[in-house]
Structure formats: C-alpha cells, structure tokens
C-alpha positions as a Markdown table, in Angstrom:
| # | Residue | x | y | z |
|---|---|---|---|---|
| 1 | Unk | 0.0 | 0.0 | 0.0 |
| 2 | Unk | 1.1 | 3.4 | -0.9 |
| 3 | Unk | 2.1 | 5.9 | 2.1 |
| 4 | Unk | -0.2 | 8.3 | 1.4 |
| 5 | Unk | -3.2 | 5.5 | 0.7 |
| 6 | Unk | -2.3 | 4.4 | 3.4 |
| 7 | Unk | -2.4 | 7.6 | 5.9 |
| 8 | Unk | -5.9 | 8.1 | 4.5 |
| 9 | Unk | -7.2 | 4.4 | 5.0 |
| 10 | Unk | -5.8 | 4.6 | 8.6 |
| 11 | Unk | -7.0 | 8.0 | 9.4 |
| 12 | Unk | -10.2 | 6.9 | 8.5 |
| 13 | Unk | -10.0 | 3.4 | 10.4 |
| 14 | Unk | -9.4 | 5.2 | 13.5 |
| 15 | Unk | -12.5 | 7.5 | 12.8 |
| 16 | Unk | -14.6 | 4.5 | 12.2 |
| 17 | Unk | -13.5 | 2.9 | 15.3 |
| 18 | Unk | -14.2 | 5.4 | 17.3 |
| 19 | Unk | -17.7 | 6.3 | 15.7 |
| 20 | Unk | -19.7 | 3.4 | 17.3 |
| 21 | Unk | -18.5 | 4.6 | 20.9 |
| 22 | Unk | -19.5 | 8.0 | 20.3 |
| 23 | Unk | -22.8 | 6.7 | 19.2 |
| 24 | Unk | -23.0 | 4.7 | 22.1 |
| 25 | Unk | -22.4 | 6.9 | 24.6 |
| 26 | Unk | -24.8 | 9.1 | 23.0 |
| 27 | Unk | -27.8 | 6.5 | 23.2 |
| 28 | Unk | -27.1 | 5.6 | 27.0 |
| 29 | Unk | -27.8 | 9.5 | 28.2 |
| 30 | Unk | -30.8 | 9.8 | 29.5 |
| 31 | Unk | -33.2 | 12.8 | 28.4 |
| 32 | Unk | -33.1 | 15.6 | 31.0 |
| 33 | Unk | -36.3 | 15.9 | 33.1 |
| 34 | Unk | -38.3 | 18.5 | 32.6 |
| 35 | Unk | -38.0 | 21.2 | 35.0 |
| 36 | Unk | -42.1 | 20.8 | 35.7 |
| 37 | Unk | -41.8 | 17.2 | 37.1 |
| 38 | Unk | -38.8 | 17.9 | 39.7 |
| 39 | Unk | -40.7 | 20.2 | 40.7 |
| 40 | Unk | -43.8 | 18.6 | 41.4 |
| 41 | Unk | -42.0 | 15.2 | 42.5 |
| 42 | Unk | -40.2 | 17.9 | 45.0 |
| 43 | Unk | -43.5 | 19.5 | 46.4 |
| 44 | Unk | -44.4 | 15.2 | 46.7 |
| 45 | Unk | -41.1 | 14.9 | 49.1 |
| 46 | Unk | -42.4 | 17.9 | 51.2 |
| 47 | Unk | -45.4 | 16.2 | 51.2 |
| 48 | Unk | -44.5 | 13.0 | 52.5 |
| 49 | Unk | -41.8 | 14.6 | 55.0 |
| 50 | Unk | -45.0 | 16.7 | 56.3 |
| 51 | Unk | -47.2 | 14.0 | 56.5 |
| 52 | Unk | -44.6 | 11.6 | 58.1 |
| 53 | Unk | -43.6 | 14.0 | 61.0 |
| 54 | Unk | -47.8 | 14.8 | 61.6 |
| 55 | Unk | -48.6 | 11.5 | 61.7 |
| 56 | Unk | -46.0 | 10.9 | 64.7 |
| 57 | Unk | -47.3 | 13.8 | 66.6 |
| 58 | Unk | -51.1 | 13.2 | 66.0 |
| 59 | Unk | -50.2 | 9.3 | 67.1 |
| 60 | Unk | -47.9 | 9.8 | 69.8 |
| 61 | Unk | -50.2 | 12.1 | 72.0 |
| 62 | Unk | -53.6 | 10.1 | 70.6 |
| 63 | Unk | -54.0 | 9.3 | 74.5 |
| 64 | Unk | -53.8 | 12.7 | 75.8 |
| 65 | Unk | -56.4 | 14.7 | 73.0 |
| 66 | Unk | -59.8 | 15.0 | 74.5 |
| 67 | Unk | -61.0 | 13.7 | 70.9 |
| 68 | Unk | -59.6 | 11.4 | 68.6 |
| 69 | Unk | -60.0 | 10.5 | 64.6 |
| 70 | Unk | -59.5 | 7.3 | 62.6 |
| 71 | Unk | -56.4 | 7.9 | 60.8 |
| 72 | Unk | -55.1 | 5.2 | 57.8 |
| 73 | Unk | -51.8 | 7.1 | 57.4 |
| 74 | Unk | -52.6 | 8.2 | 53.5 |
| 75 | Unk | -52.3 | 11.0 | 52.4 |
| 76 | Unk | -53.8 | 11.4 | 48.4 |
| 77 | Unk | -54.2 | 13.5 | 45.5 |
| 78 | Unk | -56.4 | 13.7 | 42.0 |
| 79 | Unk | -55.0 | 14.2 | 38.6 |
| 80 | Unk | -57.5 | 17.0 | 38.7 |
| 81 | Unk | -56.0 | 19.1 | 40.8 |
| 82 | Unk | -52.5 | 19.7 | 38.8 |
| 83 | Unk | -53.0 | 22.0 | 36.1 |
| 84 | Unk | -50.8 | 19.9 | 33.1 |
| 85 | Unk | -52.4 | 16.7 | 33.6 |
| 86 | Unk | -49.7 | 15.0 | 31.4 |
| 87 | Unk | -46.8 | 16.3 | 33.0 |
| 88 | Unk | -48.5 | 15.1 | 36.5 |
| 89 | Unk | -48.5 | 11.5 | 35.3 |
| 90 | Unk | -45.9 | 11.3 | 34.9 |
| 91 | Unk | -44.4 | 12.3 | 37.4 |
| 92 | Unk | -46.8 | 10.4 | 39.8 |
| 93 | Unk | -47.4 | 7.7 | 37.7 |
| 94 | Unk | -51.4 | 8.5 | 37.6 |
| 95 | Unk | -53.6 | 5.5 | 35.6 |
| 96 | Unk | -56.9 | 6.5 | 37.4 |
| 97 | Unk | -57.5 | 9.8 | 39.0 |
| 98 | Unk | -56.9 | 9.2 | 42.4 |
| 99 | Unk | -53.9 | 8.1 | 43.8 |
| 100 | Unk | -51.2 | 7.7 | 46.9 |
| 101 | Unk | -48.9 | 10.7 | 47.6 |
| 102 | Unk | -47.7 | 9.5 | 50.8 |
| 103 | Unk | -47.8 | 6.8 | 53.6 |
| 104 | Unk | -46.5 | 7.8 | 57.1 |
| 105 | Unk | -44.4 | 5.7 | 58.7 |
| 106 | Unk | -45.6 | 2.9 | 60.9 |
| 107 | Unk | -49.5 | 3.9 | 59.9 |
| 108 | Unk | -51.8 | 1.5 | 59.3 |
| 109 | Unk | -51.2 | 2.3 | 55.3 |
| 110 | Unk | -47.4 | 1.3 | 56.0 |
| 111 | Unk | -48.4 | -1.7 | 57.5 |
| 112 | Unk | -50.4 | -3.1 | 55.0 |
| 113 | Unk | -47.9 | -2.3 | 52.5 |
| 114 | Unk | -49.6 | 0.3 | 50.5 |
| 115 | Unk | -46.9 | 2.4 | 48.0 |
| 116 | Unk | -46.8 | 5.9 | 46.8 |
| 117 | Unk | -47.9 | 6.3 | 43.5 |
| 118 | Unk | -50.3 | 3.2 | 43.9 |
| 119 | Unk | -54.2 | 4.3 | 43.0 |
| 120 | Unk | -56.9 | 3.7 | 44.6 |
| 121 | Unk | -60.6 | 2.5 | 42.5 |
| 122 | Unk | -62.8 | 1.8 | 45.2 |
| 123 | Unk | -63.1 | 2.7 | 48.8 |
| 124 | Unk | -65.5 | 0.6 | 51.4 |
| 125 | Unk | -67.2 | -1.2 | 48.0 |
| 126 | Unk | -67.5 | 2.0 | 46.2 |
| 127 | Unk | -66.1 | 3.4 | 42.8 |
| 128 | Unk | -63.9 | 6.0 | 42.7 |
| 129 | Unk | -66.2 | 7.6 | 39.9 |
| 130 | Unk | -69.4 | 6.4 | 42.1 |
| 131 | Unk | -68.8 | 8.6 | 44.9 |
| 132 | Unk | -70.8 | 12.1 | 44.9 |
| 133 | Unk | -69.4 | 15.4 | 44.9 |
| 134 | Unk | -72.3 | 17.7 | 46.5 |
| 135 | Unk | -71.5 | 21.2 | 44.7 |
| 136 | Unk | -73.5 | 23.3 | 46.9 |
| 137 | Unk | -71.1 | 22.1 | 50.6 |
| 138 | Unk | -68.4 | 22.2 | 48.1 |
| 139 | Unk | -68.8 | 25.4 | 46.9 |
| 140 | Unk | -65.9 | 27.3 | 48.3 |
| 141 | Unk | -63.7 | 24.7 | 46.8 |
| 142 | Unk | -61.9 | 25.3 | 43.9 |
| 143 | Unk | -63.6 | 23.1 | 41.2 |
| 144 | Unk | -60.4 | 20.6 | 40.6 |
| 145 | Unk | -60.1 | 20.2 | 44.1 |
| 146 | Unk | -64.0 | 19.3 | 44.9 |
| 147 | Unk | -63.9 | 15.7 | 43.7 |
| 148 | Unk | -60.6 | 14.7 | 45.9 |
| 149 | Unk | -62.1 | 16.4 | 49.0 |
| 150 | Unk | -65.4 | 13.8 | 48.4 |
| 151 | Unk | -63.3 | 11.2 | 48.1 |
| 152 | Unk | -61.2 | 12.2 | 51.7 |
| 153 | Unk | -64.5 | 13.0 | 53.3 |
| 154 | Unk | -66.1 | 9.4 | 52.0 |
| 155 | Unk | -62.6 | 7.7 | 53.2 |
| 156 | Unk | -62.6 | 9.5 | 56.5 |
| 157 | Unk | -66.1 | 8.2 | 56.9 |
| 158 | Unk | -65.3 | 4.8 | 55.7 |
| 159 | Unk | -62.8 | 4.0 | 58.2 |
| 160 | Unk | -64.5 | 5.9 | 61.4 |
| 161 | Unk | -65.8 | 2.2 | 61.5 |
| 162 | Unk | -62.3 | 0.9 | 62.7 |
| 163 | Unk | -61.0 | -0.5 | 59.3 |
| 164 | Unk | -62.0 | 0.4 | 56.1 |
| 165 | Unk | -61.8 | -2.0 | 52.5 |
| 166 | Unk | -59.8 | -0.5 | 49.2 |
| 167 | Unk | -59.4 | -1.4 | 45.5 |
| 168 | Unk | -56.3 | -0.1 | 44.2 |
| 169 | Unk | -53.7 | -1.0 | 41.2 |
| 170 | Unk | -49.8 | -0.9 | 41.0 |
| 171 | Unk | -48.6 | -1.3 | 37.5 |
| 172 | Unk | -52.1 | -1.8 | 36.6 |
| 173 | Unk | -52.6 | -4.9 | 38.8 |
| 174 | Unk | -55.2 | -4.7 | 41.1 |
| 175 | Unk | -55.1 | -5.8 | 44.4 |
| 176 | Unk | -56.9 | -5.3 | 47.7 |
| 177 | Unk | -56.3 | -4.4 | 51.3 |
| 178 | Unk | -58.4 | -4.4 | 54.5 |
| 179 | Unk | -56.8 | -1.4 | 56.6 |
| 180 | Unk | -57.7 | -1.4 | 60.3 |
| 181 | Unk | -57.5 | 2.7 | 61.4 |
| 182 | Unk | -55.0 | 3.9 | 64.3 |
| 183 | Unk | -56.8 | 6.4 | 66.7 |
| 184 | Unk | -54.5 | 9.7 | 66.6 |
| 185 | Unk | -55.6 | 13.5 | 67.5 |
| 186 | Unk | -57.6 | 15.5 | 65.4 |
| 187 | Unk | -55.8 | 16.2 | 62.2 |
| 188 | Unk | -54.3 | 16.2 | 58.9 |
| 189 | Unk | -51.0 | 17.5 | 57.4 |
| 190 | Unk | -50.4 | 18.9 | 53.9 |
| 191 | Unk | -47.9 | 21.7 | 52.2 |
| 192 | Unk | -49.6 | 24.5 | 50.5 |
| 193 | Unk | -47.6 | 26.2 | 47.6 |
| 194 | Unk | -46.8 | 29.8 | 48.6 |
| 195 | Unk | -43.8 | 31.9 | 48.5 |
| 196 | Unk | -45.2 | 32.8 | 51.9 |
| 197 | Unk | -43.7 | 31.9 | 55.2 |
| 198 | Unk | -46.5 | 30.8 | 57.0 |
| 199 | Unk | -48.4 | 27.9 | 58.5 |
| 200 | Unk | -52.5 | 27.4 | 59.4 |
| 201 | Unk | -54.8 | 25.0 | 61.8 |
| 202 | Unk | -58.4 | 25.1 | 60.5 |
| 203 | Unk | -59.5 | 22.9 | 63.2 |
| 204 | Unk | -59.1 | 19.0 | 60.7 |
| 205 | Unk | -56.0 | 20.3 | 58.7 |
| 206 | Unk | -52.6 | 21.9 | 59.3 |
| 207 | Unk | -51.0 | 23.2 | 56.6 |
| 208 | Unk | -47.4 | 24.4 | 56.1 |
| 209 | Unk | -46.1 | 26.7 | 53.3 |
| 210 | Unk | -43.8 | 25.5 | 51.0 |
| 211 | Unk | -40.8 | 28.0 | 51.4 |
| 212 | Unk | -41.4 | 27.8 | 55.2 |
| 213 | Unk | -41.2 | 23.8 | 54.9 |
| 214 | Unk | -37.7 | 24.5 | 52.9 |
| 215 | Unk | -36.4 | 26.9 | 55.3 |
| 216 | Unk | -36.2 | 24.1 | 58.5 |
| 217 | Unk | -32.9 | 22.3 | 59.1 |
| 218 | Unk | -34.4 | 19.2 | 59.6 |
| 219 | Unk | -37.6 | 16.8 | 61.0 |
| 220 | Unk | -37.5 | 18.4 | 64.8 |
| 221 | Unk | -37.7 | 21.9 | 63.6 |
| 222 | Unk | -40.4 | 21.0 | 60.8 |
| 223 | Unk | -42.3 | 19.3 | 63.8 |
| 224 | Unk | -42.4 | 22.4 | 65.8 |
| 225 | Unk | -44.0 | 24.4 | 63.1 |
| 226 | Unk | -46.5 | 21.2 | 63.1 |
| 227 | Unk | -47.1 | 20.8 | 67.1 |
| 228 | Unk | -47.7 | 24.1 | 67.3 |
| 229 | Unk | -50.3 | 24.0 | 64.9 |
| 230 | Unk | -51.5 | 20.7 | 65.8 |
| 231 | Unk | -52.0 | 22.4 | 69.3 |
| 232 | Unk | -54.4 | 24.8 | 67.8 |
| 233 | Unk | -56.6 | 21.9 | 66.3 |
| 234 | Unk | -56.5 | 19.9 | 69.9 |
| 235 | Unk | -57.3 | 22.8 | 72.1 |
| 236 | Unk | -60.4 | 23.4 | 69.1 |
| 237 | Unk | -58.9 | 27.2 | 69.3 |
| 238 | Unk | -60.9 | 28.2 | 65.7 |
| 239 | Unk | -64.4 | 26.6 | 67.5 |
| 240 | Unk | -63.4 | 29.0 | 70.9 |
| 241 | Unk | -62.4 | 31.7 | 69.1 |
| 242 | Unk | -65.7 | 31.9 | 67.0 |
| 243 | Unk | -67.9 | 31.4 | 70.0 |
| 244 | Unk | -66.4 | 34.7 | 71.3 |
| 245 | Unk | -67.1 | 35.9 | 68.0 |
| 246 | Unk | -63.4 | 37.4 | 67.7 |
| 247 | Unk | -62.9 | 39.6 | 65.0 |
| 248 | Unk | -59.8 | 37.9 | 62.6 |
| 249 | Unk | -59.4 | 40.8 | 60.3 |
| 250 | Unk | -57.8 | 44.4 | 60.4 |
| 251 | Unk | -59.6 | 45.2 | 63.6 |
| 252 | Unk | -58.5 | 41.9 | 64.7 |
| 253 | Unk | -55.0 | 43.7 | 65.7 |
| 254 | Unk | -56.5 | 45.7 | 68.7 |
| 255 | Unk | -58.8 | 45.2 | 71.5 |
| 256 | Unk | -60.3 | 42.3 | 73.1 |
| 257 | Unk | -59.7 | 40.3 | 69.9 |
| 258 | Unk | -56.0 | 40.7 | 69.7 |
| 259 | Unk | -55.6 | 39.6 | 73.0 |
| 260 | Unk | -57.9 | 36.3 | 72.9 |
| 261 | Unk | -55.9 | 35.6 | 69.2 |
| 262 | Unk | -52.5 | 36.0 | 71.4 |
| 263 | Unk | -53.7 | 33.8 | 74.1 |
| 264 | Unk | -54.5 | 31.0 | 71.8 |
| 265 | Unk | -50.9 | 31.6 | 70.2 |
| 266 | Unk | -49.3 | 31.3 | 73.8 |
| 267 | Unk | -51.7 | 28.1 | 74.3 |
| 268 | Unk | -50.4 | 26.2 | 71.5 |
| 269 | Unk | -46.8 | 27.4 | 72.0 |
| 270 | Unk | -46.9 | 25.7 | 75.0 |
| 271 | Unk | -48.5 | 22.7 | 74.0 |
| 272 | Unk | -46.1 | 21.9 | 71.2 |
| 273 | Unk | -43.1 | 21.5 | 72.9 |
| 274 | Unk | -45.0 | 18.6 | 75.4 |
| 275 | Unk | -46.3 | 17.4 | 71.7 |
| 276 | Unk | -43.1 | 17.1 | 70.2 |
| 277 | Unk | -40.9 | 15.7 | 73.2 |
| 278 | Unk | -44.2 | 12.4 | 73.6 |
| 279 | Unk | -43.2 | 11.8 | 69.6 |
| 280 | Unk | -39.9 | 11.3 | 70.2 |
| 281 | Unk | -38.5 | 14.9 | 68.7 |
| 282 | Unk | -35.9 | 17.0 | 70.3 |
| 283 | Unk | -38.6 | 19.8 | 72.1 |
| 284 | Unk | -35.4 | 22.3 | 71.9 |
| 285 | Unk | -35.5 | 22.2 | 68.4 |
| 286 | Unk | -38.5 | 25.2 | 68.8 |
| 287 | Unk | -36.2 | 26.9 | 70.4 |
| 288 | Unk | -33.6 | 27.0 | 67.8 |
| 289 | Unk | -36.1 | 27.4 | 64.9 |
| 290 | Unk | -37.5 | 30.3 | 66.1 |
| 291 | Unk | -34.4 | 32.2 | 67.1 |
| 292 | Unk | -33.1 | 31.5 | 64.1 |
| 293 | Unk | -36.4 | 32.5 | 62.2 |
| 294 | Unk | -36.0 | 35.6 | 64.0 |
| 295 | Unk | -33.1 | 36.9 | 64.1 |
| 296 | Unk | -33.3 | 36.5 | 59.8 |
| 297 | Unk | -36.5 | 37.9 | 59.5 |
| 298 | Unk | -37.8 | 39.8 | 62.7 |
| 299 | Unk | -41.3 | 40.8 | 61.9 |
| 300 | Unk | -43.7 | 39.2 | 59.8 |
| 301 | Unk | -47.4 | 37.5 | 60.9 |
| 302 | Unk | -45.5 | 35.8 | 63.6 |
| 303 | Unk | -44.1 | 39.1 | 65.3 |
| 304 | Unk | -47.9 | 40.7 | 64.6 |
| 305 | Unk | -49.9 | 41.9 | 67.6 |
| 306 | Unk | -51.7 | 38.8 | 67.7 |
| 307 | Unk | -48.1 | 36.6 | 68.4 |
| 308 | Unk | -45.3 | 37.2 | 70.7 |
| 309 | Unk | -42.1 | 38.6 | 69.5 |
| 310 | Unk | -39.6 | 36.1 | 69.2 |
| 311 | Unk | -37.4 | 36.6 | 72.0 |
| 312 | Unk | -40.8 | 36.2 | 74.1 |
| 313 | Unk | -41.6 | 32.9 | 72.2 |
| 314 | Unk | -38.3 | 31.4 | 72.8 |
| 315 | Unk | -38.4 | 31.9 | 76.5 |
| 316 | Unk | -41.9 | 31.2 | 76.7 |
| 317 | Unk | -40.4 | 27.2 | 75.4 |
| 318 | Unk | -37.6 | 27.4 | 77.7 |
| 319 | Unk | -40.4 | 28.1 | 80.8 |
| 320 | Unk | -42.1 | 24.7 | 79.5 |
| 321 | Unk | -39.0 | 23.0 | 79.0 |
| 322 | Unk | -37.9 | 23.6 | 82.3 |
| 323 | Unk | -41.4 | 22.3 | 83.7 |
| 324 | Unk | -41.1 | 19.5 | 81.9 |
| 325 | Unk | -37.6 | 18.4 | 83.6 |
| 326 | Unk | -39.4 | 17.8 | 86.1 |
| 327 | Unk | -42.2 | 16.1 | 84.8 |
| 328 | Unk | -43.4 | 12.6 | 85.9 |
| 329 | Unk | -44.3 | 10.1 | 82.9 |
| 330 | Unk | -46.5 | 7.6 | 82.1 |
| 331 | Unk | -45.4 | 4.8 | 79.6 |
| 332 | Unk | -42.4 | 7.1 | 79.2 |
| 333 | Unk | -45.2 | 10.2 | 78.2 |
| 334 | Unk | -45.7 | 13.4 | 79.6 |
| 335 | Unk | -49.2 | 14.3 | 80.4 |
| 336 | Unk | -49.4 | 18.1 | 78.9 |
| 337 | Unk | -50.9 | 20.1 | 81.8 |
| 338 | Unk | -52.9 | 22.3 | 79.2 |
| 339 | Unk | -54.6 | 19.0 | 78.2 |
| 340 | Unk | -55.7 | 18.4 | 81.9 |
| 341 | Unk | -56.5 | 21.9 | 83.1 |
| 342 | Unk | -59.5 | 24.4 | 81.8 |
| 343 | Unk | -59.0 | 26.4 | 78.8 |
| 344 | Unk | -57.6 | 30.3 | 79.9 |
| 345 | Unk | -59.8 | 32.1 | 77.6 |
C-alpha cells in the first residue's frame, strides 16, 4: 500500500472505530427531566416529610387529645388538581385519577404495605367515579379540588368504623387491602404552595407553606412548626375563638380580639413542645427554629400583635421545657398540663 493511501485508510480506520463509541455513549444518556416534574416530584417529598412527621405527633399524643380521629396514614391527590395533567403522570405515575402521595411511617397504610404512586378504585365497596361530589357544601372549593375532597371526606367516613376495604392497582394490577385505622388527634397534614412563610390550623388540617417547609434544618424543627399548629386543632382554638365571635381581620390587631388571638398563640406554643418531646422529637428544636427565624426575618405574621415577638416565644419554650424536667411520665409520656386543666380564655 502506498504511504499516502495508506495515511488516508488509517485516518479513516481510526474514525470509524471510534464512531460506534461515540454513538453509544450518545444512546445511554438519558433525556433531561423536565423542570415541571422535579418540581412537582419535589412538592411530593415535602409532602410525604410533612405527612410523616404529623402522623407521629397526631399518634404519639392520641391518648392525651380529648377527641380522637381514625387515621389510615394516607395521604392522596387527584389528577385534577394539577394543572398539566400529562406532566402530572408522569411524574406520579397516575392511571386512574386518584392516587397515593404519601404513607406515614408505621400507619396502618405502612403496615399493609400500601406504595406511593399506587391508585386507589374503590373505597368501602364504592367506585372511585361512584362517589358524589355535593357542589353546593363544596362550593368554596376550587372546582379541581371538589372531587378529591369527596373522596377524603367518604374515606374519612369509611374507616371511622375501625377498618376500612380499598381497591387499588400498582402497574395496573389490582389488588386489595383491609386497613384497620389507628386512633390519633384530630388532624391532617399537607404543604400548600406559597412563596409565603406561614403555617394554618383550621381545626381538621394543618397546613405548612412551601418555602417555610424548605427553610427548616431538619424533621425536629419541621415538627415544631407542626405541634404548634396541631396544638391549635387539639385545644379546638378556631371553635373558641368563634364562640367569642373574635374579629380575625384588620380590627383583629387591637382590642379584646388581639388579646384572645395571642392567648391561643401562647396556648399552643406551649402545647407543642409537650407534643413534640411524647413523639420522640428534640422539644429544643423550637427553640432553635425560632431564634433562628428571628433573628433573619424579625417581623412578619409571627411578630404581629396577635403573636409574641420572638425573643418572648423562645423563652416562653424554655419556661415549658424547664417544667417538663421535672415532669413525671406515664409509659415514658408526659401528660401536657394544658390537656388536663380548663382552657384560659
């Protein structure tokens, strides 16, 4: 072979060669996820974080709330209620429109083995699509969120029983599950999309902002945004604070209606930290969120007239903490003294 010929056929052996590997490497990268799905499979880790440390609160003080719920652990969503449907399946992995966004750990859910993303088609014997939406006590629902609130209110009703029957599909296999409830306090946990920093007790639910759910350190400081909350559910603060027929808007800053609002606030500050400490989570951990918190951002809702300052909040916790050392237990509990005394207000 010729020099030259051969420079060329060499050259271009070496290009060959090294084409297929090119190729290949190509072929094995997978295509980027869209910037819509991490985000909603994010908001789903909130979620289940959320719903994991509420469960352990609502469970752990189940024997000290003067009312107690039926609680299966689940916490779900509708393919309604996410504005691209098709970028919500799949990212949940929807094949009928209601289906599992999180399972608390060690809830009856767990125990039967029940998975995110699996959907549920029939609750206590009835479909899914069988189950009515009343419009008219639904009305100040937002219409993609009416149908999954009829299915939570049919489920909650369901399982008030003691155990409840569902018909749900993984891979789109069905399969069934009796699930016998757990008695917990009065509530629910979900994260609400907001760039607010703020959290909510409407008496059933306790909802967390999303940016305030990203701005904790870790589960002990997420739970005392929750037991504090939770606290307002327990000591039915909305029910007491309607009976007095307290004014909650602008005029809700001054007079006789501040100063209930505050005293609720200082109620389920001081509830929280007995809360956290009978779930197992560090009770000092309020303390460090909240100095923290303040310090950064000072005033806000939570510095308002209605809510201590934070200095005022933080030793308020150390005063309970304190109380607490020398707390007697039961079955290595603490019995929170505002759960066995009269309410203050």
């Amino acid at each position: 072979m010729k020099p030259m010929i051969r420079l060329i056929f060499l050259a271009l052996s070496a290009v060959y060669l090294l084409l297929p590997v090119h190729l290949s490497a190509q072929s094995s990268q997978q295509p980027p996820v869209p910037e819509a799905i991490q985000s909603l499979q994010a908001l789903q880790k909130l979620d289940q974080r959320l719903h994991n440390v509420g469960y352990r609160l609502a469970s752990a003080n189940a024997e000290f709330c003067p009312t107690t719920i039926s609680n299966l652990g689940l916490l779900i969503h509708d393919i309604d209620q996410y504005g691209n449907k098709s970028m919500a399946r799949r990212a949940f992995g929807f094949d009928h429109p209601i289906a599992i966004n999180a399972i608390a750990l060690g809830s009856p859910a767990a125990l039967a083995q029940l998975a995110v993303g699996d959907n549920i088609i029939d609750i206590a014997g009835q479909p899914i699509e069988n189950i009515m939406v009343d419009q008219q006590k639904l009305a100040d629902e937002k219409a993609e969120y009416r149908r999954i609130a009829a299915v939570k209110d049919h489920l909650a009703q369901s399982a008030a029983s003691g155990e409840v029957a569902l018909t749900l599909t993984r891979e789109n296999q069905k399969y069934s599950e009796i699930l016998k409830a757990a008695r917990t306090c009065p509530s629910q946990f979900q994260i609400r999309v907001s760039k607010s920093r703020e959290a909510s007790a409407d008496g059933k639910m306790v909802s967390v902002s999303s940016t305030l759910a990203e701005y904790v350190v870790d589960d002990n400081e997420l739970a005392a945004i929750a037991a504090h909350e939770l606290a307002h559910n327990i000591l039915k603060h909305r029910d007491r604070l309607n009976a007095l027929k307290v004014n909650r808007g602008f005029f809700g800053q001054f007079g006789k209606s501040a100063g209930r609002i505050k005293a609720a606030e200082i109620e389920a500050d001081r509830l929280s930290v007995w809360l956290m400490a009978n779930a197992g989570y560090d009770p000092q951990a309020a303390i460090r969120f909240w100095t923290r918190y303040g310090k950064r951002y000072g005033k806000g809702i939570f510095s308002a007239s209605t809510h201590y300052r934070w200095k005022k909040r933080v030793k308020l916790f150390a005063e309970e903490l304190k109380k607490m050392t020398n707390a007697k237990t039961r079955n290595g509990k603490f019995a929170p003294p505002l759960l066995t005394q009269e309410a203050k207000f």
